[in-house]
PDB file of N, CA, C and O in Angstrom:
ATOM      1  N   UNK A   1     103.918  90.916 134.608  1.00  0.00           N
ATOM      2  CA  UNK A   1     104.445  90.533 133.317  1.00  0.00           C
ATOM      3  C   UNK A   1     105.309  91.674 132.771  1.00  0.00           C
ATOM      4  O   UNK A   1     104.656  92.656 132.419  1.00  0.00           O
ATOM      5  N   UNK A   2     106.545  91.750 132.635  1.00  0.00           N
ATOM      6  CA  UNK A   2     107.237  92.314 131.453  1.00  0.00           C
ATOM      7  C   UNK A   2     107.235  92.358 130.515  1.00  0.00           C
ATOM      8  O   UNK A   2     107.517  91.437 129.749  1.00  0.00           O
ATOM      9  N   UNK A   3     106.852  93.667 130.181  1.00  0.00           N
ATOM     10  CA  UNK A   3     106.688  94.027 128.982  1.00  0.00           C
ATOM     11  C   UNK A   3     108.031  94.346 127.634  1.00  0.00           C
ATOM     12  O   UNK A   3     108.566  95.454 127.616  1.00  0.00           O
ATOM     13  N   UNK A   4     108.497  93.122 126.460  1.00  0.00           N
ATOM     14  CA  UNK A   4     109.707  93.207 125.820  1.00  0.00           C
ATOM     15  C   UNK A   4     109.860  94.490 125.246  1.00  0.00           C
ATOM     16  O   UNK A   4     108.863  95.102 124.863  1.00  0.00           O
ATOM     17  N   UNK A   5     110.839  94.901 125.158  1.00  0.00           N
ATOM     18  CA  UNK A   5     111.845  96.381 124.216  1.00  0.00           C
ATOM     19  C   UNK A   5     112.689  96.254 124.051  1.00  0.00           C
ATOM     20  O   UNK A   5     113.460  95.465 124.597  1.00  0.00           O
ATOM     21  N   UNK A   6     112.913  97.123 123.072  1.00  0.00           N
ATOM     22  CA  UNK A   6     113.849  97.210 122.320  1.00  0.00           C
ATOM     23  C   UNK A   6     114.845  98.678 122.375  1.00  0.00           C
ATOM     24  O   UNK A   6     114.192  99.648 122.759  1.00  0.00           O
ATOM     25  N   UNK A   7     115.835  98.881 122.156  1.00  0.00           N
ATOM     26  CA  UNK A   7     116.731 100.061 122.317  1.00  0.00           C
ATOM     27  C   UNK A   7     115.775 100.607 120.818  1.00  0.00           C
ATOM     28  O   UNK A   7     115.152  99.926 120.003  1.00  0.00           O
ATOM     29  N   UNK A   8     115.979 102.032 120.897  1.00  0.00           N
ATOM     30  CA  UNK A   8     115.719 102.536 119.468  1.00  0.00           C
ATOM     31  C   UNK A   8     116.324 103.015 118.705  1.00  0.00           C
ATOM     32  O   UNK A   8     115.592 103.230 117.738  1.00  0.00           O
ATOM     33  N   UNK A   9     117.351 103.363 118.517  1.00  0.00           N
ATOM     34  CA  UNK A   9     118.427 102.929 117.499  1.00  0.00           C
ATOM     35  C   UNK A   9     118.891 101.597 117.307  1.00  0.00           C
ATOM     36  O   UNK A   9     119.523 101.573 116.251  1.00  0.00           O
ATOM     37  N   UNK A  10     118.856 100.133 118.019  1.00  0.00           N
ATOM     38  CA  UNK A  10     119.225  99.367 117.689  1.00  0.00           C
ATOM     39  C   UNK A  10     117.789  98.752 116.618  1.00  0.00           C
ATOM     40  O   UNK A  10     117.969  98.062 115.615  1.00  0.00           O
ATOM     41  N   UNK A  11     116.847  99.057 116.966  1.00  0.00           N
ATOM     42  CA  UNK A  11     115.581  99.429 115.816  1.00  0.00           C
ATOM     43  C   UNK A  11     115.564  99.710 114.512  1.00  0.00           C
ATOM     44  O   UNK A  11     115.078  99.158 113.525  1.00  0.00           O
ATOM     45  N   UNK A  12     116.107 100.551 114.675  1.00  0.00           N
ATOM     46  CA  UNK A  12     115.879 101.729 113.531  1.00  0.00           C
ATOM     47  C   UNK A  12     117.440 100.539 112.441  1.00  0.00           C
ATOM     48  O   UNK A  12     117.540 100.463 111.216  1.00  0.00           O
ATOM     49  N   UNK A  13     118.156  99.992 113.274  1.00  0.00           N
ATOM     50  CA  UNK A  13     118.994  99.390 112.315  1.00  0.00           C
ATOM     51  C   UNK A  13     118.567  98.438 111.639  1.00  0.00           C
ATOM     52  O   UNK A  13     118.658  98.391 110.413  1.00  0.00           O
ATOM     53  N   UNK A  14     117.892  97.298 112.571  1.00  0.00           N
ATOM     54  CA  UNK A  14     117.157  96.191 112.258  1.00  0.00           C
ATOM     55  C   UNK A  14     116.618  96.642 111.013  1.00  0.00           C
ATOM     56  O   UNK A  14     117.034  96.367 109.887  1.00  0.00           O
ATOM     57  N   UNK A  15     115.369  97.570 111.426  1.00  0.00           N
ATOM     58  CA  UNK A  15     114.756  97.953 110.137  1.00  0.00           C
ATOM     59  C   UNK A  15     115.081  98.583 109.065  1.00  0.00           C
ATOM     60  O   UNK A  15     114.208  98.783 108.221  1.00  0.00           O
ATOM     61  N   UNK A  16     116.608  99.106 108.826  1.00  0.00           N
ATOM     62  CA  UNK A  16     117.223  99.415 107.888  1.00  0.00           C
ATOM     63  C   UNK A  16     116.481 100.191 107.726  1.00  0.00           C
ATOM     64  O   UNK A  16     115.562  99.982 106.934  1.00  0.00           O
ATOM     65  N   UNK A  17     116.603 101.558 108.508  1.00  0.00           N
ATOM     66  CA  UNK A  17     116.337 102.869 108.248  1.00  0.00           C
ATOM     67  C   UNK A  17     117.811 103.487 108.445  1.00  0.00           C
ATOM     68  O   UNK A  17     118.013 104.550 107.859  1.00  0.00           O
ATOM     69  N   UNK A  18     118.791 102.978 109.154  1.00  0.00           N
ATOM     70  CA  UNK A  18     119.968 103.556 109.178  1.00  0.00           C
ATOM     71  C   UNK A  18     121.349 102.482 108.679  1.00  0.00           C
ATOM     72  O   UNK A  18     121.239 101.309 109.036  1.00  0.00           O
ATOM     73  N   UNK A  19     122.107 102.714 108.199  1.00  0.00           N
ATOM     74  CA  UNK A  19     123.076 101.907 107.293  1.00  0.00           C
ATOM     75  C   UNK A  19     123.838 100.926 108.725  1.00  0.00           C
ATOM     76  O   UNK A  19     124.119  99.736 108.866  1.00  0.00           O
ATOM     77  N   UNK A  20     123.950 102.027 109.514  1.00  0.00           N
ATOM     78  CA  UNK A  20     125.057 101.180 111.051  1.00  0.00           C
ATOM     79  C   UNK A  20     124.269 101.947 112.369  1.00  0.00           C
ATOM     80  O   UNK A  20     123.621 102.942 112.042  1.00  0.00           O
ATOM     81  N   UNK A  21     124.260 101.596 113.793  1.00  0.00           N
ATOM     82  CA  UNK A  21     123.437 101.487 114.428  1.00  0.00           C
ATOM     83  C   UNK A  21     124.484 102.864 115.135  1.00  0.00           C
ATOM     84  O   UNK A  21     124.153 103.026 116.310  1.00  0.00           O
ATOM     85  N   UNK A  22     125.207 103.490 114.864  1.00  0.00           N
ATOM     86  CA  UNK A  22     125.623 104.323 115.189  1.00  0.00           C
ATOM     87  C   UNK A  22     125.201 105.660 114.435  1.00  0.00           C
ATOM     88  O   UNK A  22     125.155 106.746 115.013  1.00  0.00           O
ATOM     89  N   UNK A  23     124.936 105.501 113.257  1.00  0.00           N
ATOM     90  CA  UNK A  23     124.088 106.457 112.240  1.00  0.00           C
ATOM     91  C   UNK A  23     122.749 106.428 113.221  1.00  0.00           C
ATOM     92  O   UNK A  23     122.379 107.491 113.721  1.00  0.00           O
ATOM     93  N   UNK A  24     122.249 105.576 113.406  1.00  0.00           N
ATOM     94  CA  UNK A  24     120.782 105.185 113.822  1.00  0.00           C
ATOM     95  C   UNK A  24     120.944 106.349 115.228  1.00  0.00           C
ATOM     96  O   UNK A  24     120.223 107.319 115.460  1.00  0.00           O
ATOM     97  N   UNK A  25     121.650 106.056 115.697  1.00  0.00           N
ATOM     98  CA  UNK A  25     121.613 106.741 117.050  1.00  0.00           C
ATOM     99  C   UNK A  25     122.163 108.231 116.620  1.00  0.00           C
ATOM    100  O   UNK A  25     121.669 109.051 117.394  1.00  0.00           O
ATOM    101  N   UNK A  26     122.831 108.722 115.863  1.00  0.00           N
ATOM    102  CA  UNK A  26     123.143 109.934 115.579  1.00  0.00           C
ATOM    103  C   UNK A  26     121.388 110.555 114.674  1.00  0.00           C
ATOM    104  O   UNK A  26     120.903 111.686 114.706  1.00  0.00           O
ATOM    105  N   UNK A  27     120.952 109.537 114.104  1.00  0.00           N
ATOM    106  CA  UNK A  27     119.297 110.427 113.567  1.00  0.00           C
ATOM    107  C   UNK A  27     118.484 110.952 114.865  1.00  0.00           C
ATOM    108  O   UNK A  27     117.873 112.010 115.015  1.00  0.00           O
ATOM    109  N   UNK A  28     118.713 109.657 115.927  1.00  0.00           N
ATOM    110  CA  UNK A  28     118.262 110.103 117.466  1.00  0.00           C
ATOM    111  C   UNK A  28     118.497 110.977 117.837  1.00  0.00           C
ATOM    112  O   UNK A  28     117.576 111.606 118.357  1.00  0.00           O
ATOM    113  N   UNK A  29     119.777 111.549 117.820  1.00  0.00           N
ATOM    114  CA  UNK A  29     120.282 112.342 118.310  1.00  0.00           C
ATOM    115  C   UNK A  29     120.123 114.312 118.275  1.00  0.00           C
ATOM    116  O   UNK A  29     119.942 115.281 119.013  1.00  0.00           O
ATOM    117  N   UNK A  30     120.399 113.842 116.538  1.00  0.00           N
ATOM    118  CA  UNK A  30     120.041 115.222 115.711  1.00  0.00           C
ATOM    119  C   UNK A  30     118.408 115.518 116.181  1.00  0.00           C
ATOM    120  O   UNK A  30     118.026 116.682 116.056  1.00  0.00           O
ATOM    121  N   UNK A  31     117.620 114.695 116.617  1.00  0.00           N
ATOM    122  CA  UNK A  31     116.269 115.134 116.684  1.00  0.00           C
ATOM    123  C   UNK A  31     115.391 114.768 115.570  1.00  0.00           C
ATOM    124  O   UNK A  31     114.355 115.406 115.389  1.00  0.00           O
ATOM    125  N   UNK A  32     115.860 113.377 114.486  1.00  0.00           N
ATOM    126  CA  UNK A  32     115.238 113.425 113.224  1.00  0.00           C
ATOM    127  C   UNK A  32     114.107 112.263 113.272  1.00  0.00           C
ATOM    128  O   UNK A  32     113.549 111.713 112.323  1.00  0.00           O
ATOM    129  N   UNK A  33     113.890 111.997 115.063  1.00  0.00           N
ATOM    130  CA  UNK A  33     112.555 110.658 115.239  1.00  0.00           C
ATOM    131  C   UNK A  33     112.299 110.807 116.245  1.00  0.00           C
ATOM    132  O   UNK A  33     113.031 111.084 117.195  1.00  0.00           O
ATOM    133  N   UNK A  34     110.968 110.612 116.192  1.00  0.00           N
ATOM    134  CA  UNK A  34     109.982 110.789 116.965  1.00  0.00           C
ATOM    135  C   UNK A  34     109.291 109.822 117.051  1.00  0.00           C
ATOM    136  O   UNK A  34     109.234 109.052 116.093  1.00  0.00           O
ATOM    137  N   UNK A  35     108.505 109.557 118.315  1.00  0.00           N
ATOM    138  CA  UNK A  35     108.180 107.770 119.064  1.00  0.00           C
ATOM    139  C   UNK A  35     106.960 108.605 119.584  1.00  0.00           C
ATOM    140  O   UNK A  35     106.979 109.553 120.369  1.00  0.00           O
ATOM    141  N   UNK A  36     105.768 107.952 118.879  1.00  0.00           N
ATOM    142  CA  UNK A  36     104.040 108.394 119.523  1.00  0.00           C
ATOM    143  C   UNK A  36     104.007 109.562 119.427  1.00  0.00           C
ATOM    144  O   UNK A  36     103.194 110.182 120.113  1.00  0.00           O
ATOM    145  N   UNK A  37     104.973 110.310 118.452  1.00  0.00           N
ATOM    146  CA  UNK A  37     104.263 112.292 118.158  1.00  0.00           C
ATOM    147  C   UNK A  37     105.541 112.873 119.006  1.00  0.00           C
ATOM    148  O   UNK A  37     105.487 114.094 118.856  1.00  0.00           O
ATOM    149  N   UNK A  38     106.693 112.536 119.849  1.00  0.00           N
ATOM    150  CA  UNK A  38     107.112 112.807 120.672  1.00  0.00           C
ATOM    151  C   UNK A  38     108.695 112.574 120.351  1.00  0.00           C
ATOM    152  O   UNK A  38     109.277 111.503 120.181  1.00  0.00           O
ATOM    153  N   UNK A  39     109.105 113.622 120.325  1.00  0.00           N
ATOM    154  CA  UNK A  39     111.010 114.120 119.626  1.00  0.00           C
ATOM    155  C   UNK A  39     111.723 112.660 121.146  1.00  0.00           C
ATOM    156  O   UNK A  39     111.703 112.557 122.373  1.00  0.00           O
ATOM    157  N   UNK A  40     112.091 112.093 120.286  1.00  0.00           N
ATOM    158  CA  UNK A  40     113.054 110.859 121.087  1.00  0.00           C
ATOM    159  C   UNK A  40     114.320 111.909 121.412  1.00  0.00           C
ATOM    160  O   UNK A  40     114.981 112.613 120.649  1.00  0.00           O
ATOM    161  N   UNK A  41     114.373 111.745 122.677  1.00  0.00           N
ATOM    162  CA  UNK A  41     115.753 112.494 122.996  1.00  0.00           C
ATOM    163  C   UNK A  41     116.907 111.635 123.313  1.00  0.00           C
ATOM    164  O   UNK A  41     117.889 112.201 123.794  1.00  0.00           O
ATOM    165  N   UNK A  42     116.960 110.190 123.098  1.00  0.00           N
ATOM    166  CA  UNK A  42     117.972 109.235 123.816  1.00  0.00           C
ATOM    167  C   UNK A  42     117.799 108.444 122.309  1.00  0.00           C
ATOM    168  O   UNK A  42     116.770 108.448 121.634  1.00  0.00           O
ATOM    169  N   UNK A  43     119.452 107.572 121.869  1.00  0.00           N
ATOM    170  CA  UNK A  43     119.163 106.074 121.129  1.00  0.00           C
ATOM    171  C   UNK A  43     118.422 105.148 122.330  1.00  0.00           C
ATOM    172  O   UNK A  43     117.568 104.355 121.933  1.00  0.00           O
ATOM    173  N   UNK A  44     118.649 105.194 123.501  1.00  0.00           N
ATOM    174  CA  UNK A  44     118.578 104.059 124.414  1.00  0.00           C
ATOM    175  C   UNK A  44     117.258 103.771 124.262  1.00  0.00           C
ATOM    176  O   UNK A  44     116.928 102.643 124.627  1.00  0.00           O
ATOM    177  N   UNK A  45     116.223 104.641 123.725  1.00  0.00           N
ATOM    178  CA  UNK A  45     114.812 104.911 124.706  1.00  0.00           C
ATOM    179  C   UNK A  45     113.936 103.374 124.136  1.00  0.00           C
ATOM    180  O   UNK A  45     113.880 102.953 122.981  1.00  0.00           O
ATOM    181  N   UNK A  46     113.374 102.821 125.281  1.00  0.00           N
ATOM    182  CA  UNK A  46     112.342 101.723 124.431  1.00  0.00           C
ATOM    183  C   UNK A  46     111.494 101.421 124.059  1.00  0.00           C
ATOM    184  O   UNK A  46     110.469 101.519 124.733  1.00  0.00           O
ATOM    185  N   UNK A  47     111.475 100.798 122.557  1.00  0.00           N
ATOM    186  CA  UNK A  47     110.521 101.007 122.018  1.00  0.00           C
ATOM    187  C   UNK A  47     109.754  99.102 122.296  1.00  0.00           C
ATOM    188  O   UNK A  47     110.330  98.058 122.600  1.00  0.00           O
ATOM    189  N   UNK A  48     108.381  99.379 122.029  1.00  0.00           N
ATOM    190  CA  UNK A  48     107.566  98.063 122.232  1.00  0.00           C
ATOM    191  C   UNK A  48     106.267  98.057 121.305  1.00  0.00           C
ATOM    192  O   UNK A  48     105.656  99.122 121.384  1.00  0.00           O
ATOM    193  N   UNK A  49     105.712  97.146 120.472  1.00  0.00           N
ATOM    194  CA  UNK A  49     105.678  96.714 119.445  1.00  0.00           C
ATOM    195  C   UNK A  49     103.927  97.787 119.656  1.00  0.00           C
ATOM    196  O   UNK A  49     103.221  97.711 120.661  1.00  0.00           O
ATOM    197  N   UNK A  50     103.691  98.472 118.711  1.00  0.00           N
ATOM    198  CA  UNK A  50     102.260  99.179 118.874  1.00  0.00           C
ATOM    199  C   UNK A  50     102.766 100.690 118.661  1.00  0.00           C
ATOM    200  O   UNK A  50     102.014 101.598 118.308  1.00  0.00           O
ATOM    201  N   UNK A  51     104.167 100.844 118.928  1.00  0.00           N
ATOM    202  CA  UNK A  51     104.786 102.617 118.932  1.00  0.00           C
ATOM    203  C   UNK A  51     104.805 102.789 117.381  1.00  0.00           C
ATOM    204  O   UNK A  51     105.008 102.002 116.457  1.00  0.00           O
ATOM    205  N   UNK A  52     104.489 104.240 117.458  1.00  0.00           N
ATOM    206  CA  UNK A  52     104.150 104.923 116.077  1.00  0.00           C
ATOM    207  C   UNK A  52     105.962 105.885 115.999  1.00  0.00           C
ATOM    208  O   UNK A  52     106.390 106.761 116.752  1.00  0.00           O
ATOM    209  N   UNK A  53     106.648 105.202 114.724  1.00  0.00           N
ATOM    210  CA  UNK A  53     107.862 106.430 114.852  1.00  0.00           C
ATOM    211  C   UNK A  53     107.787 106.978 113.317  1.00  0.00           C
ATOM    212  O   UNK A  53     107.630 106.443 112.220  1.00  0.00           O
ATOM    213  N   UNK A  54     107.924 107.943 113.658  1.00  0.00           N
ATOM    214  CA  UNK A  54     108.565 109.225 112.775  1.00  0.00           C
ATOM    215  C   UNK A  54     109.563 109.334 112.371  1.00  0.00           C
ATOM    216  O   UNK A  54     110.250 109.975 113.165  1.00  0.00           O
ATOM    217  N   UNK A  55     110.328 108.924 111.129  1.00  0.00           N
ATOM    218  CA  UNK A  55     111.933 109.279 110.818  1.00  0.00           C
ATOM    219  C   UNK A  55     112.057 110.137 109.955  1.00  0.00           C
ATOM    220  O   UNK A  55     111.740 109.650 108.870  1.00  0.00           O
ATOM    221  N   UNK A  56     112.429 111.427 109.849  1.00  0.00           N
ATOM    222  CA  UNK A  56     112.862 112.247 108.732  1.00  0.00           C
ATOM    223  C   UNK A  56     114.118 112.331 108.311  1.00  0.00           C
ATOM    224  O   UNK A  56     114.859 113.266 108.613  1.00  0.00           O
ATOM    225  N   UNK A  57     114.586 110.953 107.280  1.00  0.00           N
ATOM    226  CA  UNK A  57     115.813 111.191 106.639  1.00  0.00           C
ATOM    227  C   UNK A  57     116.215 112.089 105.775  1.00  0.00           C
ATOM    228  O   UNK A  57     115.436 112.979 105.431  1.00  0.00           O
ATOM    229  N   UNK A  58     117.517 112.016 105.264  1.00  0.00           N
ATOM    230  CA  UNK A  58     117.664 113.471 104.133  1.00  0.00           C
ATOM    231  C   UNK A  58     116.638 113.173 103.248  1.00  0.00           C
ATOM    232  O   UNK A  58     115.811 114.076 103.377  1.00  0.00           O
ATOM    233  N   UNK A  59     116.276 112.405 102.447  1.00  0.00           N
ATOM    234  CA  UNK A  59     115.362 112.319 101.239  1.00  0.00           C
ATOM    235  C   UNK A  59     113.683 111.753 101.170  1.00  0.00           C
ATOM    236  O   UNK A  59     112.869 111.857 100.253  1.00  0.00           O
ATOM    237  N   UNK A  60     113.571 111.212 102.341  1.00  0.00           N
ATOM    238  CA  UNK A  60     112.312 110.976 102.788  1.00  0.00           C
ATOM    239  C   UNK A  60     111.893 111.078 104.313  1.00  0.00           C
ATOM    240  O   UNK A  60     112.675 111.147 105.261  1.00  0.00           O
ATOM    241  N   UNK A  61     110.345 111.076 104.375  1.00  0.00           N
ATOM    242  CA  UNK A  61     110.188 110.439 106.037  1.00  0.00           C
ATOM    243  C   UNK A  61     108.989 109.469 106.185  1.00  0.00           C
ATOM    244  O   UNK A  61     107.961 109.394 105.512  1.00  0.00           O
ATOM    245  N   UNK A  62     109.347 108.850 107.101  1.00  0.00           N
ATOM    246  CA  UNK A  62     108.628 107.703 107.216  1.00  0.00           C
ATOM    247  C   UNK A  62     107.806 107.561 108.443  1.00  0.00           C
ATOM    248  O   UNK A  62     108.231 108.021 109.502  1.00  0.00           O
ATOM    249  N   UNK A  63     106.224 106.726 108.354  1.00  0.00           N
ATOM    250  CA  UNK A  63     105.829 106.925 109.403  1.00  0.00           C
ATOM    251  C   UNK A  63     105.455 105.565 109.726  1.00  0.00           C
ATOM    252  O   UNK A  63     104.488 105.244 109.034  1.00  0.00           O
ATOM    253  N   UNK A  64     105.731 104.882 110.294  1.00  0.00           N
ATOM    254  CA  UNK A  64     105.694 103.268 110.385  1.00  0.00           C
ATOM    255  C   UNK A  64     105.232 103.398 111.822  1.00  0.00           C
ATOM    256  O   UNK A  64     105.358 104.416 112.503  1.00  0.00           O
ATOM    257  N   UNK A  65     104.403 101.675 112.406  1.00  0.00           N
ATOM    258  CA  UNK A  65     104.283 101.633 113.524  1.00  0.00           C
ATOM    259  C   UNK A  65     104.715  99.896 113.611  1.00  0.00           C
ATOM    260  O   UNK A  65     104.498  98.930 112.879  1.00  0.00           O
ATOM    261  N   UNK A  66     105.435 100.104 114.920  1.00  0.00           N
ATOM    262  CA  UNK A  66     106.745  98.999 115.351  1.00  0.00           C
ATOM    263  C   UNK A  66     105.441  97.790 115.100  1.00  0.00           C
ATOM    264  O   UNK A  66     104.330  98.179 115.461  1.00  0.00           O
ATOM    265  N   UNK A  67     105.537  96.064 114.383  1.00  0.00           N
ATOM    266  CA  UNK A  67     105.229  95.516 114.465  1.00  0.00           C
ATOM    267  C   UNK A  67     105.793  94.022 114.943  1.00  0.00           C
ATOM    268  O   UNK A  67     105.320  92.890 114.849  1.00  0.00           O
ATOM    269  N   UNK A  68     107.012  94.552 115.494  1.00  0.00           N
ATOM    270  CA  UNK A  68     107.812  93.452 116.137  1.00  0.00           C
ATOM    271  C   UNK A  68     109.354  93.877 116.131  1.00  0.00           C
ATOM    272  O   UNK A  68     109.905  94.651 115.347  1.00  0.00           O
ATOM    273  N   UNK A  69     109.737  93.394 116.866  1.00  0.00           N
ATOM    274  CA  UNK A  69     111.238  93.655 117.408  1.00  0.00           C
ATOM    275  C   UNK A  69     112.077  92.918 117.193  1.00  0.00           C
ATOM    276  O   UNK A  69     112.089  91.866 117.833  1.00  0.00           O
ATOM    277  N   UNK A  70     113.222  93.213 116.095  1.00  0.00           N
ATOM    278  CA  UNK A  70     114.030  92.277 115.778  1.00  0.00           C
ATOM    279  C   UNK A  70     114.764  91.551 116.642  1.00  0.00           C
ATOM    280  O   UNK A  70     114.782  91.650 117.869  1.00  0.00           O
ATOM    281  N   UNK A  71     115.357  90.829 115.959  1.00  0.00           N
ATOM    282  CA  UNK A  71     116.793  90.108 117.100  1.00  0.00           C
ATOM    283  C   UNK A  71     118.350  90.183 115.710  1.00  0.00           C
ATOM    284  O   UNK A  71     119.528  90.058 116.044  1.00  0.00           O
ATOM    285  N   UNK A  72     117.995  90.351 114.615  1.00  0.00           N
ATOM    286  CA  UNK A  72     119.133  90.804 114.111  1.00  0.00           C
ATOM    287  C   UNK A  72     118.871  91.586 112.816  1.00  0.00           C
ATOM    288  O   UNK A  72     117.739  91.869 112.422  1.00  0.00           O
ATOM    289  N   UNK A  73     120.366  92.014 111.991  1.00  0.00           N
ATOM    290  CA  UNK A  73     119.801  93.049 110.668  1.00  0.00           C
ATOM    291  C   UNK A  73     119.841  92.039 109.710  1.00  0.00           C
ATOM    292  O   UNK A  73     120.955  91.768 109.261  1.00  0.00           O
ATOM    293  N   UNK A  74     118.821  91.385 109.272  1.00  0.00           N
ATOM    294  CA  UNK A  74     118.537  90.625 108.059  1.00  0.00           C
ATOM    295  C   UNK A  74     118.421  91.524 106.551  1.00  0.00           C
ATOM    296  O   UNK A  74     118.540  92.719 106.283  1.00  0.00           O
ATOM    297  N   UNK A  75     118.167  90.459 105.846  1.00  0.00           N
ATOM    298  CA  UNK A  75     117.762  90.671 104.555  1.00  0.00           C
ATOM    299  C   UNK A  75     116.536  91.969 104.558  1.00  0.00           C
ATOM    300  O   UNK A  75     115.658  91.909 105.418  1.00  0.00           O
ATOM    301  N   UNK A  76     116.538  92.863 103.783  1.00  0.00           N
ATOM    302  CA  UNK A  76     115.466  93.681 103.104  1.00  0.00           C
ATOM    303  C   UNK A  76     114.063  92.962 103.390  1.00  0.00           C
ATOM    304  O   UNK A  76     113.429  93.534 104.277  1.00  0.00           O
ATOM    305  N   UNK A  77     113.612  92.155 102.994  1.00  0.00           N
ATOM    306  CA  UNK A  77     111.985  91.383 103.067  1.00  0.00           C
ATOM    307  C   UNK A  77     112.114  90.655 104.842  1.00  0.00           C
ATOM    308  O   UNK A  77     111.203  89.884 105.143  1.00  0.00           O
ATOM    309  N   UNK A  78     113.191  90.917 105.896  1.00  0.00           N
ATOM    310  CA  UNK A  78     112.659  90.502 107.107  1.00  0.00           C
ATOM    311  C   UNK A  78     112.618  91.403 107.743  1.00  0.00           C
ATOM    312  O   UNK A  78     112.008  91.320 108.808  1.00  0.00           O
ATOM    313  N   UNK A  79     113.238  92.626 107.370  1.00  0.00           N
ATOM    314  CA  UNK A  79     113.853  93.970 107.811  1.00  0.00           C
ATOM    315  C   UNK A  79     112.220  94.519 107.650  1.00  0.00           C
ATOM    316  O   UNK A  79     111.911  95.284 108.563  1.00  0.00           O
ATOM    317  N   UNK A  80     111.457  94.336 106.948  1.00  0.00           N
ATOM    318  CA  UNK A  80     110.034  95.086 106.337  1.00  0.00           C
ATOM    319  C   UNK A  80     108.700  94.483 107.176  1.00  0.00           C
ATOM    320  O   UNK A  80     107.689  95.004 107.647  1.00  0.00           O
ATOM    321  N   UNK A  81     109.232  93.114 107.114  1.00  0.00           N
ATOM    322  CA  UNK A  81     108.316  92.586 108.799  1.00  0.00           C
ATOM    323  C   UNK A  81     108.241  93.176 110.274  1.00  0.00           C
ATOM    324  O   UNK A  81     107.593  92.832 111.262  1.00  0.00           O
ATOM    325  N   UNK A  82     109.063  94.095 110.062  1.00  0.00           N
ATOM    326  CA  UNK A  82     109.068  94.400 111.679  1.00  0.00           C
ATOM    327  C   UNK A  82     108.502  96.111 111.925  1.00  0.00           C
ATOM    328  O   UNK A  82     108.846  97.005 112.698  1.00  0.00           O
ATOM    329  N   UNK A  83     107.529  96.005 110.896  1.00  0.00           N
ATOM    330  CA  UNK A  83     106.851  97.518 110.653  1.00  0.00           C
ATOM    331  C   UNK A  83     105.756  97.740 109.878  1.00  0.00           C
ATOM    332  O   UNK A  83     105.783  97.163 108.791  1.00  0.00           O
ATOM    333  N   UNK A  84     104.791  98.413 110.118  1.00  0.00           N
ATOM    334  CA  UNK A  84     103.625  98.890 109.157  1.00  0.00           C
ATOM    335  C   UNK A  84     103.772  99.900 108.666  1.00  0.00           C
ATOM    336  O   UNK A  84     103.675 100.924 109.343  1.00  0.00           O
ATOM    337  N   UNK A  85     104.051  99.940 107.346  1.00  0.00           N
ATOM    338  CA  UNK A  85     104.144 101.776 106.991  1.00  0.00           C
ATOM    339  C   UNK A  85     103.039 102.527 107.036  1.00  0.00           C
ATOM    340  O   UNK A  85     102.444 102.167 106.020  1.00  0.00           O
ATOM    341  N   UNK A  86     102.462 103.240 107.496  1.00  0.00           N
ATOM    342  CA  UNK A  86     101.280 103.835 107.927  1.00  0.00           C
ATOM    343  C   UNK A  86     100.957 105.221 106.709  1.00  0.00           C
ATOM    344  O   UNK A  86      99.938 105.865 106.459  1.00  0.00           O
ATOM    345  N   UNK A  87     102.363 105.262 106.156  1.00  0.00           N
ATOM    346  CA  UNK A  87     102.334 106.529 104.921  1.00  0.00           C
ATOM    347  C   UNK A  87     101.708 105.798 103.330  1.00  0.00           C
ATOM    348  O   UNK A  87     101.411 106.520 102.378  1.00  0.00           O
ATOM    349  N   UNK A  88     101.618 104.631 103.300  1.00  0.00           N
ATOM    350  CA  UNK A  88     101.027 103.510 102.289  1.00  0.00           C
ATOM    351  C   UNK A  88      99.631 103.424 102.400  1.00  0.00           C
ATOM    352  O   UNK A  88      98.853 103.228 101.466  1.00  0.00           O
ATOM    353  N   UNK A  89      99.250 103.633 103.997  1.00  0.00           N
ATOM    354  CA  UNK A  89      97.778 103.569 103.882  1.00  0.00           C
ATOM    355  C   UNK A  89      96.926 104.859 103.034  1.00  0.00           C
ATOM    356  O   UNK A  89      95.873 104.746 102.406  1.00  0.00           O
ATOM    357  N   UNK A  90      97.799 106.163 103.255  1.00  0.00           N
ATOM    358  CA  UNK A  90      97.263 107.226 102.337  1.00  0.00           C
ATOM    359  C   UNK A  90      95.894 107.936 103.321  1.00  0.00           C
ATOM    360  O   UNK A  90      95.517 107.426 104.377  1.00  0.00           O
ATOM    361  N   UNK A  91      95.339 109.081 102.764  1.00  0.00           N
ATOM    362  CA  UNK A  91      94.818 109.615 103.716  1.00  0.00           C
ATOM    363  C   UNK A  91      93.373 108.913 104.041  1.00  0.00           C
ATOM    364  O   UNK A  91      92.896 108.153 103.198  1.00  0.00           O
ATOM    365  N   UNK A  92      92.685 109.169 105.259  1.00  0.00           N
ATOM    366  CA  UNK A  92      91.358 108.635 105.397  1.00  0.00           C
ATOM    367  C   UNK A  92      90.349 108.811 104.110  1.00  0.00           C
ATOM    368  O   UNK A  92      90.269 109.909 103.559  1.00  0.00           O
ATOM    369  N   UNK A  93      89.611 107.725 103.671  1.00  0.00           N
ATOM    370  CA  UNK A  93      88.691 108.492 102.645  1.00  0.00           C
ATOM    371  C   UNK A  93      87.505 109.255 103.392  1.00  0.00           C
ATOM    372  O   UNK A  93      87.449 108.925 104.577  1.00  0.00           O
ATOM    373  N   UNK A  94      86.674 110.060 103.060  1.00  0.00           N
ATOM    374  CA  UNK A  94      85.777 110.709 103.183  1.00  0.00           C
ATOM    375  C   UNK A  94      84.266 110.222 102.977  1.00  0.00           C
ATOM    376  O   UNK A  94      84.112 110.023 101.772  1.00  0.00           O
ATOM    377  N   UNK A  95      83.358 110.014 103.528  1.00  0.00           N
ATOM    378  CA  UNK A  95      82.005 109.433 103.503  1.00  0.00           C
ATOM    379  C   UNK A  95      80.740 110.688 102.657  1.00  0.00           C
ATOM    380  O   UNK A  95      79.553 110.384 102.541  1.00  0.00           O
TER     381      UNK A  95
END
């Protein structure tokens, strides 16, 4: 069985973390995301739905884990389906 992916900059557009999928691949590039703890060195690299990424834009960073793989750049509320923000959950509580 083949397992589906996705390019990761064409990702990172879907999910409107980058304005054009060429920005997306230049955040790749600069070194500003990271896929499972691990500095992405390619836009190409693929991502598949369970990967934890790291984006440090100029004004925030985000730690989302892929919950599906687009097929185009929609609206804001379909763009937000295709990710868990994992920085919303806030830290573990304590027992």
């Amino acid at each position: 069985m083949k397992v589906e992916r996705q390019r990761l900059d064409k990702w990172l557009w879907f999910a409107r973390f980058a304005k054009t999928r060429s920005l997306a691949a230049r955040l790749v590039a600069e070194g500003h995301v990271r896929v499972n703890g691990r500095r992405a060195e390619a836009p190409a690299k693929g991502l598949v739905v369970g990967d934890v990424i790291t984006v440090a834009a100029a004004h925030v960073t985000a730690l989302v884990r892929v919950a599906d793989l687009g097929e185009r750049r929609g609206p804001a509320p379909e763009a937000r389906r295709l990710y868990v923000d994992l920085a919303a959950d806030g830290p573990p509580e304590q027992a």
